[in-house]
N, C-alpha and C positions, 0 to 999 in steps of 0.2 A: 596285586595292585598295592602301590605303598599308602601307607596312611596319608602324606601331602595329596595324593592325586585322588584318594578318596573326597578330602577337603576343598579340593579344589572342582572333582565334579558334581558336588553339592551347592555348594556356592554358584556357579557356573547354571544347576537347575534350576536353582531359586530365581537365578536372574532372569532367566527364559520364562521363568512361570509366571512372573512378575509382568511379562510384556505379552502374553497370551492368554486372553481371560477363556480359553476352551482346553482342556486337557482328556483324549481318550487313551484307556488302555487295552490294548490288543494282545491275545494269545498268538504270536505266529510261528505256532508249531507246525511242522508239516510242509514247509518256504526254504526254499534254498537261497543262497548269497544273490543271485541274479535277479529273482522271483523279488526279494526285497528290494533290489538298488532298484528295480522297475519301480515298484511301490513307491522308493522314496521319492522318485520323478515325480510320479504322479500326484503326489500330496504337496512336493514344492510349489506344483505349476498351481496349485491351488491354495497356495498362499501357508502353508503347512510343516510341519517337518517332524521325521520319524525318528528315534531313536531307541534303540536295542539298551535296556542300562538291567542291572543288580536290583531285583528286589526289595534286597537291603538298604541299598543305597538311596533307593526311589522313594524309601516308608523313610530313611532318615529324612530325605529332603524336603519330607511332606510334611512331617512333624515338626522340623526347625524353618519351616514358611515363616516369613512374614505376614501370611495370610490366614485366615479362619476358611479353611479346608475339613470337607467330611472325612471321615477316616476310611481309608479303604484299604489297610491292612486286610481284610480277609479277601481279596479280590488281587493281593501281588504273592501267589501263587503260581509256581510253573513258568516257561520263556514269554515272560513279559516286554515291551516295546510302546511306547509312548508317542502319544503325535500330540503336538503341540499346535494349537490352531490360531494364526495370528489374524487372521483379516476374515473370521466369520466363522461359524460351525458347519454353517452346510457344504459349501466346497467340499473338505475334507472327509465329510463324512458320505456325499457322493462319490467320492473316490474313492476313498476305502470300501463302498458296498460295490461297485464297477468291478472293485478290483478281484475282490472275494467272491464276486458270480463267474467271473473266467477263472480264477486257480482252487474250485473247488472248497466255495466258501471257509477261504482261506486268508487271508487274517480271521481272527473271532474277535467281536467288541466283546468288553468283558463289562467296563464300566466307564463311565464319565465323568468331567466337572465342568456346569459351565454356570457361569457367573457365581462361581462360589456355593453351586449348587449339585445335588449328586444326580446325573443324568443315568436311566437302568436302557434297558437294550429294544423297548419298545418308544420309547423317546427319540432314540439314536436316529430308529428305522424311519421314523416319520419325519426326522431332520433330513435324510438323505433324500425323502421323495419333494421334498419341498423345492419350489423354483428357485436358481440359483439369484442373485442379488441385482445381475444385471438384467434378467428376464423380469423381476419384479418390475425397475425401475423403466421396461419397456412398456410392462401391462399400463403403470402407471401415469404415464405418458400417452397411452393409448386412452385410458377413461379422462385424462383430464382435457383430450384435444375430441374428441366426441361431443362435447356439449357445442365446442366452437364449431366444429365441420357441421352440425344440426344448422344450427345458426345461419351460417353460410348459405346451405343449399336453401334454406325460406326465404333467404333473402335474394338469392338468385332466381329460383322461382319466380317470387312477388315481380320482381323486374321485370322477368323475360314475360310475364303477366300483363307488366305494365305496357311492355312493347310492344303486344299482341292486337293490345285495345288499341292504342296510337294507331297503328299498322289499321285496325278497323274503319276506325273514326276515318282515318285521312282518304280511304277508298272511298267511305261512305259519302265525305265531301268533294270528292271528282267525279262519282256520279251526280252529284246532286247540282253541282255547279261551275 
């Protein structure tokens, strides 16, 4: 690789990194080119994207950030591969655990960053079991129409209460008159 395309996909990372506050790095030794392009599906439809880059390349780009980044030189060791997470952490990181229970937990998380912070692999796990963003936003739709639907049925009740008596009363007064 020439030294411009060096420069150029450094610059290039910083700019991604810049517009994706979640960064995981995956081991995916053991994945064939097919085994990955599936992957890569999978983390785009989840708002994501994988890239296969240089060690070297990755620890320069992490270094010359325009961000206060932890250092994870000792973690870009070995076929490293980056998913950049643009619209959330969980998505990706349910896709990536989905992915690695059918190809023999295949990617390995190695390490994280999310919001400028360093995420270890017991974080990770419990990002993936979490409900995805649109399932929150059903739960929460579901507790906030609960008080009203409560509501409703007393007040349907008390009615159908109300009509019961009417309905009494008015027998009451055709017997009586």
């Amino acid at each position: 690789m020439k030294r411009s395309d060096k420069e150029t996909f450094v610059a290039d990372f910083q700019s991604r990194l810049q517009e994706a506050p979640v960064l995981y790095l995956t081991d995916f030794s053991g994945l064939d080119v097919k085994s990955i392009t599936v992957l890569r599906d999978r983390l785009h439809e989840s708002g994501a994207e994988y890239l296969v880059v240089k060690n070297r390349l990755l620890k320069r780009a992490l270094e010359t950030a325009d961000m206060e980044l932890p250092d994870l030189s000792e973690h870009l060791k070995g076929p490293t591969a980056v998913i950049l997470a643009g619209e959330g952490p969980v998505g990706p990181a349910k896709a990536l655990t989905d992915f690695a229970k059918e190809h023999g937990d295949r990617p390995t998380f190695k390490v994280g960053i999310m919001d400028q912070q360093l995420l270890v692999e017991g974080q990770f796990k419990r990002l993936a079991t979490l409900p995805s963003r649109e399932e929150l936003l059903a739960q929460l739709a579901g507790a906030l129409q609960a008080p009203m639907a409560s509501l409703a049925g007393v007040l349907q009740a008390k009615l159908q209460e109300t009509a019961g008596l009417l309905d009494a009363l008015r027998e009451k007064k055709a017997e009586e008159g």
